[in-house]
C-alpha positions as CSV (number, residue, x, y, z in Angstrom):
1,X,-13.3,-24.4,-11.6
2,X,-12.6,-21.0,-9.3
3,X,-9.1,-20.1,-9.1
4,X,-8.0,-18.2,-6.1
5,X,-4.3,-17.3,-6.3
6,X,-3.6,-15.0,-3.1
7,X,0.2,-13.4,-3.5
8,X,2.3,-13.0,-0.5
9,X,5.5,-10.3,0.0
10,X,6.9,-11.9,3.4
11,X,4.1,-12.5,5.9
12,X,2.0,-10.2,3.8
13,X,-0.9,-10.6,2.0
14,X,-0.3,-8.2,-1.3
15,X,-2.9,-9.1,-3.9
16,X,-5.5,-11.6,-4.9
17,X,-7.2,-12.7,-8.1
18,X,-10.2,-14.7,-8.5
19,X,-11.1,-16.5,-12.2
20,X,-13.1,-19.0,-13.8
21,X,-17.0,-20.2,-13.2
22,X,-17.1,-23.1,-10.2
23,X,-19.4,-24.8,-12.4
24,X,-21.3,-26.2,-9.6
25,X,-24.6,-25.1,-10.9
26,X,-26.0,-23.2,-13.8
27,X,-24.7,-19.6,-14.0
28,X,-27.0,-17.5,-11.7
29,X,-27.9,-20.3,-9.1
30,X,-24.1,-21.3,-8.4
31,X,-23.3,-21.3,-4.7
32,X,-20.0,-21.8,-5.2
33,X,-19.7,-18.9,-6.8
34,X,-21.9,-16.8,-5.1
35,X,-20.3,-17.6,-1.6
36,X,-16.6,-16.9,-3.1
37,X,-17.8,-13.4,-4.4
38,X,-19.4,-12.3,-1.2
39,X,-16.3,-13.5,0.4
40,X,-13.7,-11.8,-1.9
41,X,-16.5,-8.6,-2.6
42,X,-16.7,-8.0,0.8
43,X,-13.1,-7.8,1.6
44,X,-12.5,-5.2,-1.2
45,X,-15.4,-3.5,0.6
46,X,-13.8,-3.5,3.3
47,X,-10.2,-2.5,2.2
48,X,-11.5,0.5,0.1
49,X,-13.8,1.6,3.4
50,X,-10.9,1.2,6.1
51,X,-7.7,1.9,3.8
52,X,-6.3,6.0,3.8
53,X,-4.2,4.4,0.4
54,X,-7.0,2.4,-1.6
55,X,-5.9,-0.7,-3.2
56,X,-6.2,-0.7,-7.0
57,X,-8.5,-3.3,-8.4
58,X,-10.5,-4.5,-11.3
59,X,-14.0,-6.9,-11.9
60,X,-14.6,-8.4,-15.6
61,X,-16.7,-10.5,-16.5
62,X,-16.8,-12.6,-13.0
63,X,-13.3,-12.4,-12.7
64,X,-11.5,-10.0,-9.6
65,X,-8.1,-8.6,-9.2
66,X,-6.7,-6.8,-6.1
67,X,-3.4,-5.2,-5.2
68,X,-2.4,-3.2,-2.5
69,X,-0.9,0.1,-2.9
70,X,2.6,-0.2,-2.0
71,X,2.8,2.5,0.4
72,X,0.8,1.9,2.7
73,X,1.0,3.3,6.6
74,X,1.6,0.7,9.5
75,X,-1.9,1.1,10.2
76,X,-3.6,0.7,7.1
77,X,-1.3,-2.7,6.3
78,X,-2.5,-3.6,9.9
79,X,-6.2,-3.0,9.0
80,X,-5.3,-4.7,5.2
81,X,-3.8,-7.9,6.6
82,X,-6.9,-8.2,9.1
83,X,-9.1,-8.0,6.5
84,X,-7.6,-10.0,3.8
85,X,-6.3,-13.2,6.6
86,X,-9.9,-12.9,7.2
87,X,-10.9,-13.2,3.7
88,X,-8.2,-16.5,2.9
89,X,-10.2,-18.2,6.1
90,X,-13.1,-17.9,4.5
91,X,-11.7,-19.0,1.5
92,X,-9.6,-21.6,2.2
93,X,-13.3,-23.4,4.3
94,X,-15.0,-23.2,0.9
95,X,-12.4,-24.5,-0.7
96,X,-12.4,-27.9,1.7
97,X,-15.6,-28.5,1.1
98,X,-16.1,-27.8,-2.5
99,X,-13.1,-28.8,-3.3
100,X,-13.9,-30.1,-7.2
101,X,-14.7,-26.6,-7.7
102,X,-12.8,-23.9,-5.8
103,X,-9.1,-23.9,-5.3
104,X,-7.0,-21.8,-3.3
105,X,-3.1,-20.9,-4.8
106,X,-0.7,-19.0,-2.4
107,X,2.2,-17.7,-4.2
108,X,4.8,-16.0,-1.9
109,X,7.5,-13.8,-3.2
């Protein structure tokens, strides 16, 4: 199973972590898998192409991890929380309809 746990600090989105194999097919020809790392990949992408402040982040092994600097400008937590809503949307549709092998955890502080 994917686990997607994306943290919140008020209406902000601060972080994200993605773990685990979906399991939905072999490793290499999971779509599941495939779909939530261009999703989450892109983002990054994204965030460390728009962002003055880059966020810190880390990929092992199939796993992800991304947090937000905490100082970032008005603008660049604009341009982060555009990109990262974005991101959950997508998500959050992958998750509905694979839902045996992605889920989606919002933890809000």
């Amino acid at each position: 199973m994917l686990k997607i746990t994306v943290d919140y600090a008020g209406t902000n989105i601060t972080s994200f972590q993605v773990v685990g194999h979906a399991e939905y097919a072999p490793l290499g020809e999971d779509i599941c898998c495939a779909g939530v790392s261009a999703i989450t990949q892109t983002a990054l992408i994204g965030l460390l192409n728009h962002l003055e402040e880059e966020p810190s982040y880390s990929i092992d092994k199939g796993n992800l991890s991304v947090s937000l600097a905490d100082n970032l400008s008005q603008t660049d937590n604009e341009k982060a929380q555009i990109i990262l809503s974005t991101m959950l949307k997508g998500l959050e549709s992958m998750a509905e309809s694979y839902a045996d092998f992605i889920k989606v955890f919002i933890r809000r502080c």
